[in-house]
PDB file of N, H, CA, C and O in Angstrom:
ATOM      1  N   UNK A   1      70.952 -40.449 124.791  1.00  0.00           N
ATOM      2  CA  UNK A   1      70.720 -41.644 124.019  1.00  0.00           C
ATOM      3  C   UNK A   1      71.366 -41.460 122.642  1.00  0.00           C
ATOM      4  O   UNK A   1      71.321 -40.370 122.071  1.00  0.00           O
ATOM      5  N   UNK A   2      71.774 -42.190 122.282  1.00  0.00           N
ATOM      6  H   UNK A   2      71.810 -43.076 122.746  1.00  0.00           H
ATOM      7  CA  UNK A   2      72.346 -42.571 120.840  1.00  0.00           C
ATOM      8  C   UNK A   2      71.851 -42.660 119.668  1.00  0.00           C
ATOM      9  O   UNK A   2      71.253 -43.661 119.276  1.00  0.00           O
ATOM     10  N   UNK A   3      72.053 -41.580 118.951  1.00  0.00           N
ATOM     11  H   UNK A   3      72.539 -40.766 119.270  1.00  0.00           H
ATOM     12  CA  UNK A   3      70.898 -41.312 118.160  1.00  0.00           C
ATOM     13  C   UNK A   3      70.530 -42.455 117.025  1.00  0.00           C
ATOM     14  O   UNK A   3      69.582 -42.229 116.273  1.00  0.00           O
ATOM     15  N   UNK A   4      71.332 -43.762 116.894  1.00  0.00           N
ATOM     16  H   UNK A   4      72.102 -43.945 117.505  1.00  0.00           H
ATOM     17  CA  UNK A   4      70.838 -44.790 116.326  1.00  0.00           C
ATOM     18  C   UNK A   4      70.007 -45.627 117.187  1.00  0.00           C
ATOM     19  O   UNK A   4      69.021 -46.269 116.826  1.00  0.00           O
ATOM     20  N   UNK A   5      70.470 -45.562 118.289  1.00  0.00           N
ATOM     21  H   UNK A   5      71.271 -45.040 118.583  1.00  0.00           H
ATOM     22  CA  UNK A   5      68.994 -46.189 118.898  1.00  0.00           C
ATOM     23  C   UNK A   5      67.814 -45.592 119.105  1.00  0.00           C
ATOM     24  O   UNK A   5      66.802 -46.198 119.456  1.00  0.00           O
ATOM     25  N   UNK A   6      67.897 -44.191 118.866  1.00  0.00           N
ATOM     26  H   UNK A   6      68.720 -43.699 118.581  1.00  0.00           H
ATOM     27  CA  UNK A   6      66.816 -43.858 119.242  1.00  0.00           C
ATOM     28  C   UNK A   6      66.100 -44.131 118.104  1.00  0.00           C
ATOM     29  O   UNK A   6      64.917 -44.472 118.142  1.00  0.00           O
ATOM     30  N   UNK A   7      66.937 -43.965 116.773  1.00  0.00           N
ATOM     31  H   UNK A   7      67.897 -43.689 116.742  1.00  0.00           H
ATOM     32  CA  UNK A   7      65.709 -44.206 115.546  1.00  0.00           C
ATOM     33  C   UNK A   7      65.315 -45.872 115.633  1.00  0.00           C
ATOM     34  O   UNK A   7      64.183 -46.264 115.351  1.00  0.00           O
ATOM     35  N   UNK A   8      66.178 -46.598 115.973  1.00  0.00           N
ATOM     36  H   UNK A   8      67.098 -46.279 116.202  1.00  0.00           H
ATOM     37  CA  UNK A   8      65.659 -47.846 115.884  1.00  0.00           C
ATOM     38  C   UNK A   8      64.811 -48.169 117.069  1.00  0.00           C
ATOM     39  O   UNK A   8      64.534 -49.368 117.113  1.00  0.00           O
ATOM     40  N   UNK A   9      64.180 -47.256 118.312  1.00  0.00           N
ATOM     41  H   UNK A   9      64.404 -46.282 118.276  1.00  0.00           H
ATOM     42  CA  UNK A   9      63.163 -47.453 118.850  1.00  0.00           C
ATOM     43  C   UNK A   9      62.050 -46.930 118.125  1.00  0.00           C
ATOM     44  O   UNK A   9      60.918 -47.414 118.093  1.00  0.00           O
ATOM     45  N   UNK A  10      62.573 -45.618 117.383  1.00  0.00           N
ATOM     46  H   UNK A  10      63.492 -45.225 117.409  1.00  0.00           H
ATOM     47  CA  UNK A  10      61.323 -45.262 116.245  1.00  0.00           C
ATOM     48  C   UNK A  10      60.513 -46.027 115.489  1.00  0.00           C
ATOM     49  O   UNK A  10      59.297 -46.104 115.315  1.00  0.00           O
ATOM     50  N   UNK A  11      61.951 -46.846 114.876  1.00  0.00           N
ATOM     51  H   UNK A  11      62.939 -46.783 115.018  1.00  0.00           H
ATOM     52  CA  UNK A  11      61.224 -47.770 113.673  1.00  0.00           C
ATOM     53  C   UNK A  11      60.220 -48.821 114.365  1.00  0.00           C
ATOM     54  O   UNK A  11      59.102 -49.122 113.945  1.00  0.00           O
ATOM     55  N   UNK A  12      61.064 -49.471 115.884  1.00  0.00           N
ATOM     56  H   UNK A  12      61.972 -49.227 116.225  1.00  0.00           H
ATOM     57  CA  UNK A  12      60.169 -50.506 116.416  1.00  0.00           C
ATOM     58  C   UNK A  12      58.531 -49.730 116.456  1.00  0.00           C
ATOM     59  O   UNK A  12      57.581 -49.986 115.716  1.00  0.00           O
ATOM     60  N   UNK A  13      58.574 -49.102 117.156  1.00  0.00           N
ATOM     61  H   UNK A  13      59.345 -48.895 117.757  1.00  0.00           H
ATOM     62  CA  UNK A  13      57.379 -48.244 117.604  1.00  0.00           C
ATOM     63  C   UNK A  13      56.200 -47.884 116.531  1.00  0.00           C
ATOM     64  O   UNK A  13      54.985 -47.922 116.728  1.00  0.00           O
ATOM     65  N   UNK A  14      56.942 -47.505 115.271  1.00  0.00           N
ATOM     66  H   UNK A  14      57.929 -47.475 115.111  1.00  0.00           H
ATOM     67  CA  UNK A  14      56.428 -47.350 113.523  1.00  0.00           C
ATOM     68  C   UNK A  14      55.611 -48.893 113.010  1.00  0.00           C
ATOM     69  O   UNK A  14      54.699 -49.300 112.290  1.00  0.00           O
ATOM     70  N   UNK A  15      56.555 -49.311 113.849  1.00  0.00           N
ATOM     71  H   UNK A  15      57.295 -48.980 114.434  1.00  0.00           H
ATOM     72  CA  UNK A  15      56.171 -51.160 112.665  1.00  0.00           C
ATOM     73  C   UNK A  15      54.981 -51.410 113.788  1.00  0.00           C
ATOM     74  O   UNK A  15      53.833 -51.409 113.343  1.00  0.00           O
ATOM     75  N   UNK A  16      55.164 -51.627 115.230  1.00  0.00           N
ATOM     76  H   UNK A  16      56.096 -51.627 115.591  1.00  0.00           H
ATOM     77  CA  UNK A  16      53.833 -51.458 116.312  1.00  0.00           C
ATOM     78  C   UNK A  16      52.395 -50.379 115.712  1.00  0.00           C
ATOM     79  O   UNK A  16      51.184 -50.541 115.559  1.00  0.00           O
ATOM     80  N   UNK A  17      52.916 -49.790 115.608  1.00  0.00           N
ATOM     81  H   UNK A  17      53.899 -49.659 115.733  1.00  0.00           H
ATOM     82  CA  UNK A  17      51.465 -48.702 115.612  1.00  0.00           C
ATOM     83  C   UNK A  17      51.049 -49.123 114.059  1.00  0.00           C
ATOM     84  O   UNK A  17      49.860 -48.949 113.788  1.00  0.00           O
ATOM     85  N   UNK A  18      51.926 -49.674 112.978  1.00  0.00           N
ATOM     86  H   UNK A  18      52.891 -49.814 113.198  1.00  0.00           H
ATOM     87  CA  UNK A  18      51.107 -50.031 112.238  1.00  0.00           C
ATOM     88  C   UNK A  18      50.753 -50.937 111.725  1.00  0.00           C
ATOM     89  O   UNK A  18      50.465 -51.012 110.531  1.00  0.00           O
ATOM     90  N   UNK A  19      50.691 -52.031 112.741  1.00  0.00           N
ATOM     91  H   UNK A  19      50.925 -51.970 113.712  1.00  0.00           H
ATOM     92  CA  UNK A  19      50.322 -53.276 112.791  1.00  0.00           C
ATOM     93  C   UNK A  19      48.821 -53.163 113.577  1.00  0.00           C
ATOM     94  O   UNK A  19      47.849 -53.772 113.130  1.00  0.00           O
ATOM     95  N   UNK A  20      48.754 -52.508 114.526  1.00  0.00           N
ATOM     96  H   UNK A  20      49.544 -52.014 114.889  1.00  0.00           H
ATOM     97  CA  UNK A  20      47.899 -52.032 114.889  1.00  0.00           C
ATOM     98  C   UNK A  20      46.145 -51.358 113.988  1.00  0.00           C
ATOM     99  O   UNK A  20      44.933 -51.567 114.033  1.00  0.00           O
ATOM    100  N   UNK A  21      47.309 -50.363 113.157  1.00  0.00           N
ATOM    101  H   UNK A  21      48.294 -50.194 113.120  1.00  0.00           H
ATOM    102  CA  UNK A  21      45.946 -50.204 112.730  1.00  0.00           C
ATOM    103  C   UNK A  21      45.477 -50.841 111.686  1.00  0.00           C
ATOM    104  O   UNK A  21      44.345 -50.717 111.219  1.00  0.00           O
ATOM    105  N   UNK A  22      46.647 -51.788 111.156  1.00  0.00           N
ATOM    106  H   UNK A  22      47.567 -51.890 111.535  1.00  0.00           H
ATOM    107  CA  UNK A  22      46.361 -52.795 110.096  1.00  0.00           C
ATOM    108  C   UNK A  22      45.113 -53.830 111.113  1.00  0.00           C
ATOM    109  O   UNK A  22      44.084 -53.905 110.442  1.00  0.00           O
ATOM    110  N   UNK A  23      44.972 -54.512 112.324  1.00  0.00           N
ATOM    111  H   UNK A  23      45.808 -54.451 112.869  1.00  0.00           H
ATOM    112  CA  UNK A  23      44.134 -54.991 112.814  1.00  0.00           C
ATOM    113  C   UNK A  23      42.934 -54.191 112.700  1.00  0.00           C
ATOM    114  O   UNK A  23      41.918 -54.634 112.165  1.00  0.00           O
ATOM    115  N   UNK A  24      43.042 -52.735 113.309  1.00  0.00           N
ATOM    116  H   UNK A  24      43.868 -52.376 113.744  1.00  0.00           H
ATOM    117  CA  UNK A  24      41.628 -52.148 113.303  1.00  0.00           C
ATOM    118  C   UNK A  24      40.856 -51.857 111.988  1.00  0.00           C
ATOM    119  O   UNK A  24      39.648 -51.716 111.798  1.00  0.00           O
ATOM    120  N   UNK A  25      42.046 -51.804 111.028  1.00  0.00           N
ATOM    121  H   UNK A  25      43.027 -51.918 111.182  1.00  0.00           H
ATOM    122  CA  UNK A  25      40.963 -51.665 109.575  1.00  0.00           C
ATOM    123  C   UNK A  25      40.249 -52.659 109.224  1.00  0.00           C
ATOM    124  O   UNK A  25      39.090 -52.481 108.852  1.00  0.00           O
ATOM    125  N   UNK A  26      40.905 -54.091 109.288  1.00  0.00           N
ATOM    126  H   UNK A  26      41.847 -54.235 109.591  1.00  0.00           H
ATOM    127  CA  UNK A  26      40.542 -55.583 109.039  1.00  0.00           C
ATOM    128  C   UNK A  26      39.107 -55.717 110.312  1.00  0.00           C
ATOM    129  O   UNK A  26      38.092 -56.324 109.971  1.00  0.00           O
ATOM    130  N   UNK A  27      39.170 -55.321 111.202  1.00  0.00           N
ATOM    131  H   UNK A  27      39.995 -54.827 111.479  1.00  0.00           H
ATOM    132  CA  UNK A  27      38.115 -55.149 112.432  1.00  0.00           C
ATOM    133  C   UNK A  27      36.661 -54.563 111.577  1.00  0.00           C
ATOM    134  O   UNK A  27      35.688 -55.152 111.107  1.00  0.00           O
ATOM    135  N   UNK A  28      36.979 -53.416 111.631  1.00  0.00           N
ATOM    136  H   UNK A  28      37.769 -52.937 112.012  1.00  0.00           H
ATOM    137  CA  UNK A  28      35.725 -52.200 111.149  1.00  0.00           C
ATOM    138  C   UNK A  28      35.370 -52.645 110.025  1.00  0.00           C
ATOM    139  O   UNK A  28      34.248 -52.257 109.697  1.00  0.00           O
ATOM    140  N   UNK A  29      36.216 -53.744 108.823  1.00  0.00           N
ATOM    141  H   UNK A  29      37.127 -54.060 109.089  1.00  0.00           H
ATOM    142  CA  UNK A  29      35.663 -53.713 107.468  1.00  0.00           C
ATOM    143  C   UNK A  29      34.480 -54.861 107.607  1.00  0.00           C
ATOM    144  O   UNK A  29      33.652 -54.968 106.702  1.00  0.00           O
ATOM    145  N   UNK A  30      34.428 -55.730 108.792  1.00  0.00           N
ATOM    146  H   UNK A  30      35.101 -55.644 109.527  1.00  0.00           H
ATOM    147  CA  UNK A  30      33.451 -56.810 109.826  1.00  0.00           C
ATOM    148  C   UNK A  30      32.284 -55.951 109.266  1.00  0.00           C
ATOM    149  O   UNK A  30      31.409 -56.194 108.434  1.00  0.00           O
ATOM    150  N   UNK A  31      32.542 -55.001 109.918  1.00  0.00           N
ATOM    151  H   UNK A  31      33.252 -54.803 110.594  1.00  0.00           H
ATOM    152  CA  UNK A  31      31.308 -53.706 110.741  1.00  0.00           C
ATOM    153  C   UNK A  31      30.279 -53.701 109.770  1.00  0.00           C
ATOM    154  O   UNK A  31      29.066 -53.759 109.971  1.00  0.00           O
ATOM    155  N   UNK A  32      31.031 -53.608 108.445  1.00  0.00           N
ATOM    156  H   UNK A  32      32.016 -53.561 108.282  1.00  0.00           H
ATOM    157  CA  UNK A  32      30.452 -52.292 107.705  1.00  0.00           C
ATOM    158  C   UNK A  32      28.942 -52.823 107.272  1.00  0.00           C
ATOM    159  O   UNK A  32      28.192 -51.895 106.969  1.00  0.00           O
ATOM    160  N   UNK A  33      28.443 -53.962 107.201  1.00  0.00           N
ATOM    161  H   UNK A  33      29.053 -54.715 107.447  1.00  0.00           H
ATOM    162  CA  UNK A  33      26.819 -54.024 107.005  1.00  0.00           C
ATOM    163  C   UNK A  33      26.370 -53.459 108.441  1.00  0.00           C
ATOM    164  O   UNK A  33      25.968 -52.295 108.433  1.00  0.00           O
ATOM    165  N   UNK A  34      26.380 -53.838 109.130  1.00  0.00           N
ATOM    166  H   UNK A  34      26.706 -54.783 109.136  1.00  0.00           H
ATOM    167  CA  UNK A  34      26.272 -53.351 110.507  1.00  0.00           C
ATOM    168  C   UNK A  34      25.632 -51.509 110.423  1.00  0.00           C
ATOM    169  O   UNK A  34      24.596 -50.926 110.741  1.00  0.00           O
ATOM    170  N   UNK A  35      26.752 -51.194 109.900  1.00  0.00           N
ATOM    171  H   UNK A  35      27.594 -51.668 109.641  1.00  0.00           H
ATOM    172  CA  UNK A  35      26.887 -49.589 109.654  1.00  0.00           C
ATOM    173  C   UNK A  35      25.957 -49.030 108.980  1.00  0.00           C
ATOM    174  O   UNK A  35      25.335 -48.057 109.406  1.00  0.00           O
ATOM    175  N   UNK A  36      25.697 -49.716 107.560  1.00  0.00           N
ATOM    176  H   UNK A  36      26.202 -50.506 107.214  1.00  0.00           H
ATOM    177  CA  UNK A  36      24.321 -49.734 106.873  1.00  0.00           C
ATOM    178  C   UNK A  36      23.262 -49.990 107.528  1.00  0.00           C
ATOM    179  O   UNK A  36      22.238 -49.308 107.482  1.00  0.00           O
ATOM    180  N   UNK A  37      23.426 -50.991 108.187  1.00  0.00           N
ATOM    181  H   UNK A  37      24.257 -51.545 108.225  1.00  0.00           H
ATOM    182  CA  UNK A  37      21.297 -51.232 109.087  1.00  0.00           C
ATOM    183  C   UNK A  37      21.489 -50.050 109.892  1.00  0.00           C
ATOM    184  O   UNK A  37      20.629 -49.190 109.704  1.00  0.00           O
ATOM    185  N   UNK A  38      22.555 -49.721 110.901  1.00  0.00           N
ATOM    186  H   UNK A  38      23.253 -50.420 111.054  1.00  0.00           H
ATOM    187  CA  UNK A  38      22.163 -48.671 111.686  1.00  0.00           C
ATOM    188  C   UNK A  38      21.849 -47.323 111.071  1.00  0.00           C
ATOM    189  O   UNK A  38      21.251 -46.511 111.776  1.00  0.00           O
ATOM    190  N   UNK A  39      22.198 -46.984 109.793  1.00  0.00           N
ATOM    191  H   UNK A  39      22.685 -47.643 109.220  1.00  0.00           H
ATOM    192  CA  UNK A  39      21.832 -45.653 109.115  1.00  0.00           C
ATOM    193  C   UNK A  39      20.489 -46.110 108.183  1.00  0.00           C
ATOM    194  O   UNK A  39      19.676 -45.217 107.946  1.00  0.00           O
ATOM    195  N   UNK A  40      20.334 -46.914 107.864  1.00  0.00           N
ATOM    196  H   UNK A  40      20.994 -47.639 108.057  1.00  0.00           H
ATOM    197  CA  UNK A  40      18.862 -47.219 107.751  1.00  0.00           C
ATOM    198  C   UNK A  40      17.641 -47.227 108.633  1.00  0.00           C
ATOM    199  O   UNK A  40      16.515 -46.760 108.466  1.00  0.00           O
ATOM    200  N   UNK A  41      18.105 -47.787 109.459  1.00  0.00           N
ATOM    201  H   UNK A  41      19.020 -48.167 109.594  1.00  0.00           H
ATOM    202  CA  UNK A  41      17.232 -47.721 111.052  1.00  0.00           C
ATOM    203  C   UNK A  41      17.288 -46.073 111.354  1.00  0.00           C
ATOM    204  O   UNK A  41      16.316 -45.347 111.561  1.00  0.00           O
ATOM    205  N   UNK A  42      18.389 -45.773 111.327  1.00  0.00           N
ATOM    206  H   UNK A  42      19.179 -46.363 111.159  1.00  0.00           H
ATOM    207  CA  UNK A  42      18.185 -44.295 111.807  1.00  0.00           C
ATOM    208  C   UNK A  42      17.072 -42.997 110.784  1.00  0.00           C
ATOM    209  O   UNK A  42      16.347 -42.051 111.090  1.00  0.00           O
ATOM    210  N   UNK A  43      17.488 -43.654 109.531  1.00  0.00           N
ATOM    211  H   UNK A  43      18.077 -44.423 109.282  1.00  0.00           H
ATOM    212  CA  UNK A  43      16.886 -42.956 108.990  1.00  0.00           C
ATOM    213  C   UNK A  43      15.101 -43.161 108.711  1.00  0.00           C
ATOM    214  O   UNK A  43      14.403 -42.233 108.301  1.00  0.00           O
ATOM    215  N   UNK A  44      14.576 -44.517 109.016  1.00  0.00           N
ATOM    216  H   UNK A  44      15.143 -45.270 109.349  1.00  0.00           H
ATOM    217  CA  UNK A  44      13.575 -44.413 109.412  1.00  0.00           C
ATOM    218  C   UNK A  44      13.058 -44.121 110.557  1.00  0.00           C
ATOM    219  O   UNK A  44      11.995 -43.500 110.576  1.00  0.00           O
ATOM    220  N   UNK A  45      13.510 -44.392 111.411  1.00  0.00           N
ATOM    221  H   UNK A  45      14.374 -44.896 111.396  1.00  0.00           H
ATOM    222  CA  UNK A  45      13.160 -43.351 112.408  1.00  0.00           C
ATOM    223  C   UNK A  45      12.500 -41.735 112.576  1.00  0.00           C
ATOM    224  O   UNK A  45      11.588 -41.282 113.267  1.00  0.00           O
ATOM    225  N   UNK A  46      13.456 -41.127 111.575  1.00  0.00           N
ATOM    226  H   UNK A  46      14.197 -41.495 111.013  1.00  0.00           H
ATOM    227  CA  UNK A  46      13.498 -40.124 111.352  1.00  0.00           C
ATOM    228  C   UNK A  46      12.078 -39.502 110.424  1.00  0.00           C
ATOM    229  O   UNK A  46      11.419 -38.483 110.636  1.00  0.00           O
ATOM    230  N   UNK A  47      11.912 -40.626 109.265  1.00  0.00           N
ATOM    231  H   UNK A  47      12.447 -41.454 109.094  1.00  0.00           H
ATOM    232  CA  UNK A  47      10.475 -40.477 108.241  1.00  0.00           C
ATOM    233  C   UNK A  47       9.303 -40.544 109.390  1.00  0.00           C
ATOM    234  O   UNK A  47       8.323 -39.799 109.378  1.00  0.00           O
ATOM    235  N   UNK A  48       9.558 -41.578 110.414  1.00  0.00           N
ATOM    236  H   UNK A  48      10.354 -42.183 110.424  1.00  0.00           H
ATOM    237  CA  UNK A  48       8.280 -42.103 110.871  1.00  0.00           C
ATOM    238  C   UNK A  48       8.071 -40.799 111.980  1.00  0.00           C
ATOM    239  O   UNK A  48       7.042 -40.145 112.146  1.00  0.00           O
ATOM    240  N   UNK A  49       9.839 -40.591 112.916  1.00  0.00           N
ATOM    241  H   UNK A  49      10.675 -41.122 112.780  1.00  0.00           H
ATOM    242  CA  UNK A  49       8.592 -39.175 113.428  1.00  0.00           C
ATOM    243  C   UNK A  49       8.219 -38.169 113.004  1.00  0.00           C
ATOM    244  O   UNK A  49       7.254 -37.573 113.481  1.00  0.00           O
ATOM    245  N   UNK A  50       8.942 -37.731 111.952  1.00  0.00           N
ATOM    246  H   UNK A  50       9.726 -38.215 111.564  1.00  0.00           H
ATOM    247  CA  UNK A  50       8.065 -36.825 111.136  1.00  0.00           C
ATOM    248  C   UNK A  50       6.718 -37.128 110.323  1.00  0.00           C
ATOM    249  O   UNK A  50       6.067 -36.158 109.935  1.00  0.00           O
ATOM    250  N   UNK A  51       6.372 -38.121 110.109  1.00  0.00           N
ATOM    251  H   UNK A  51       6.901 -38.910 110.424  1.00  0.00           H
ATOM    252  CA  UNK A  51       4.984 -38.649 110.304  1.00  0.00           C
ATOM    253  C   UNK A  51       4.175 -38.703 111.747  1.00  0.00           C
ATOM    254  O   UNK A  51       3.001 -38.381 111.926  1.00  0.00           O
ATOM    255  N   UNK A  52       4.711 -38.982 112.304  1.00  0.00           N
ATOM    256  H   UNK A  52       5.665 -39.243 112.158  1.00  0.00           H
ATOM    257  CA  UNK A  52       3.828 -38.627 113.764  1.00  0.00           C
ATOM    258  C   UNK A  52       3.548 -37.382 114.518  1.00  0.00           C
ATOM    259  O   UNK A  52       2.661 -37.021 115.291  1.00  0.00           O
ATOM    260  N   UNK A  53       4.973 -36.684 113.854  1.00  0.00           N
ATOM    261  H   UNK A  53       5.694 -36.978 113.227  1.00  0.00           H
ATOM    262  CA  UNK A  53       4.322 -34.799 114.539  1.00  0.00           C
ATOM    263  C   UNK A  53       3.347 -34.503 114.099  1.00  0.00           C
ATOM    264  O   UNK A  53       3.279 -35.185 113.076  1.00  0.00           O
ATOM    265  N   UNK A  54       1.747 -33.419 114.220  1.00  0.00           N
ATOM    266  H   UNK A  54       1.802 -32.865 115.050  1.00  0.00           H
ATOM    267  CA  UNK A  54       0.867 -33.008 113.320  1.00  0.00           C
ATOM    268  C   UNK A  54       1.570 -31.724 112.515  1.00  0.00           C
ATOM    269  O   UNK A  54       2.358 -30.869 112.920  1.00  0.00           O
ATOM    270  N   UNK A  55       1.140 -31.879 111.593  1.00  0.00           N
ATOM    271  H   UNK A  55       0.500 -32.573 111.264  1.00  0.00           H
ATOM    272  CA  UNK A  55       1.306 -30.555 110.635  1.00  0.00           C
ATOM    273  C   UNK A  55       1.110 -29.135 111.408  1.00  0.00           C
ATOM    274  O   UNK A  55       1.921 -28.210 111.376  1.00  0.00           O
ATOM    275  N   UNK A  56       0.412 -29.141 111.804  1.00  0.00           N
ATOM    276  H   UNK A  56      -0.248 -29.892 111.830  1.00  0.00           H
ATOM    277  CA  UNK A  56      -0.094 -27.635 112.505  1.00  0.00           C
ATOM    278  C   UNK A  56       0.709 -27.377 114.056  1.00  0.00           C
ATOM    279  O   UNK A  56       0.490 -26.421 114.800  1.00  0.00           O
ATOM    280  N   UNK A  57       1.673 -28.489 114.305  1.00  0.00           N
ATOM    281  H   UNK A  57       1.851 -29.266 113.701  1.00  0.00           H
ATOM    282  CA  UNK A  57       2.705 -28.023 115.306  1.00  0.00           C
ATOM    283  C   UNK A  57       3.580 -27.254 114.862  1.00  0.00           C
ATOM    284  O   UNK A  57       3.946 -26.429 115.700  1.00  0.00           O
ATOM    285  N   UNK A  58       4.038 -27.189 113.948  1.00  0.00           N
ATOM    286  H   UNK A  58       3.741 -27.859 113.268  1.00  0.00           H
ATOM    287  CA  UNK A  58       5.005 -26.318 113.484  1.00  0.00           C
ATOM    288  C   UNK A  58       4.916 -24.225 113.460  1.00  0.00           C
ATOM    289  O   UNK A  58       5.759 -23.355 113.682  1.00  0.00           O
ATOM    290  N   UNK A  59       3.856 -24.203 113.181  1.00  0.00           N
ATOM    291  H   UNK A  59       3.171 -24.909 113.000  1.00  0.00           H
ATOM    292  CA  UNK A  59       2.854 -23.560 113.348  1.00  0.00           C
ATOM    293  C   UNK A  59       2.725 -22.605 114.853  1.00  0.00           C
ATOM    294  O   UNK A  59       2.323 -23.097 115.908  1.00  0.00           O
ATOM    295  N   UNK A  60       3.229 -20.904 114.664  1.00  0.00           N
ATOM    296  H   UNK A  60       3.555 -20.504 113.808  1.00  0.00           H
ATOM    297  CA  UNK A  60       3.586 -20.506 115.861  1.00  0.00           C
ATOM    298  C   UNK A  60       2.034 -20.311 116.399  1.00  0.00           C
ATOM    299  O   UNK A  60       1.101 -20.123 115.619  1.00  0.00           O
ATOM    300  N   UNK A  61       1.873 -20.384 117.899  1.00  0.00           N
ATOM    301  H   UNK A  61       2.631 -20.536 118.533  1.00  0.00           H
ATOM    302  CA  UNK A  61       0.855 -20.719 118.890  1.00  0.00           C
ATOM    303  C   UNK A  61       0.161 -19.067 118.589  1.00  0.00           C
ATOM    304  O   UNK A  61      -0.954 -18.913 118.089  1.00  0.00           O
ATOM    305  N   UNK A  62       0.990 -18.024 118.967  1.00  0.00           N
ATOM    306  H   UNK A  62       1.896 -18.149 119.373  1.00  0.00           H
ATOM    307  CA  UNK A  62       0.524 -17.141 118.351  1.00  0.00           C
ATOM    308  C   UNK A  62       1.293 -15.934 117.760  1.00  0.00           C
ATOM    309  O   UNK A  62       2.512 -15.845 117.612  1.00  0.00           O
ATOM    310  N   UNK A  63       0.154 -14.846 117.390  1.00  0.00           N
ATOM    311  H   UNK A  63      -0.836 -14.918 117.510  1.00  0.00           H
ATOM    312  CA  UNK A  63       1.312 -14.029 116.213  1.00  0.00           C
ATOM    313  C   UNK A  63       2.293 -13.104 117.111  1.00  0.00           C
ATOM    314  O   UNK A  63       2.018 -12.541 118.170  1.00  0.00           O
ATOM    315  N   UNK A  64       3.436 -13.104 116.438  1.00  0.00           N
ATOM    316  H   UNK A  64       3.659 -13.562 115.577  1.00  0.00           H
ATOM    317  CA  UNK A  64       4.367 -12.401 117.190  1.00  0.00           C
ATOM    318  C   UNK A  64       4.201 -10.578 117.499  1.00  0.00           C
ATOM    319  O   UNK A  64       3.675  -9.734 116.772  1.00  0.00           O
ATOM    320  N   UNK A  65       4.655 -10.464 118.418  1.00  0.00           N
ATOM    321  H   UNK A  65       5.082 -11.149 119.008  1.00  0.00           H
ATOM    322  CA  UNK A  65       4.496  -9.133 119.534  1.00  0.00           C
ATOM    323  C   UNK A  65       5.215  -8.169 118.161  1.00  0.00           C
ATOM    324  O   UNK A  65       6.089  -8.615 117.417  1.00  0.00           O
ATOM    325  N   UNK A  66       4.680  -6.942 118.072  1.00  0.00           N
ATOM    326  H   UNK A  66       3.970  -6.580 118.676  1.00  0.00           H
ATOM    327  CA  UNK A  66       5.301  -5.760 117.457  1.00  0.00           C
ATOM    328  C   UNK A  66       5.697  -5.134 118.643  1.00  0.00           C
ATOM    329  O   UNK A  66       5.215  -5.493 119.717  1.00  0.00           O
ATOM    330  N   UNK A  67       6.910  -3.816 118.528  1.00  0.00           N
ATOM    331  H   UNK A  67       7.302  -3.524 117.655  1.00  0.00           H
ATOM    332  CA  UNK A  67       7.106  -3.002 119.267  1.00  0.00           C
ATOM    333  C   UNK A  67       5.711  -1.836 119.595  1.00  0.00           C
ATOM    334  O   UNK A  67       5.853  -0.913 120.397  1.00  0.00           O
TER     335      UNK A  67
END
C-alpha cells in the first residue's frame, strides 16, 4: 500500500474514533446526577448496615489458641 494512502486511511480512522468519543463524552455528561444518587444511595447503604450489625459481632467468639 502506498504510504499516502495509508496515512489518509489513518487520518479517516483518527477523525472516526474521535467523533466517537466526542458522542460518548456528550452521553456520560447526561449521567452525571445519576452518578451522584447512585454514590449516595451507595453510601447509605453502607451507614445503615453498619447500623444494623451488633457491636459485639465484631468481637472474636473466642480467645485465640497459644502454641
Amino acid at each position: 500500500m502506498h504510504p499516502e494512502t495509508h496515512l489518509q486511511l489513518h487520518r479517516i480512522r483518527s477523525a472516526e474514533l474521535h467523533a466517537q468519543a466526542d458522542e460518548f463524552r456528550t452521553a456520560r455528561d447526561c449521567t452525571t446526577p445519576r452518578k451522584d444518587l447512585r454514590t449516595r444511595l451507595g453510601w447509605t447503604m453502607v451507614e445503615l448496615g453498619l447500623r444494623v450489625i451488633p457491636a459485639h459481632a465484631a468481637l472474636p467468639v473466642r480467645a485465640p489458641r497459644t502454641a
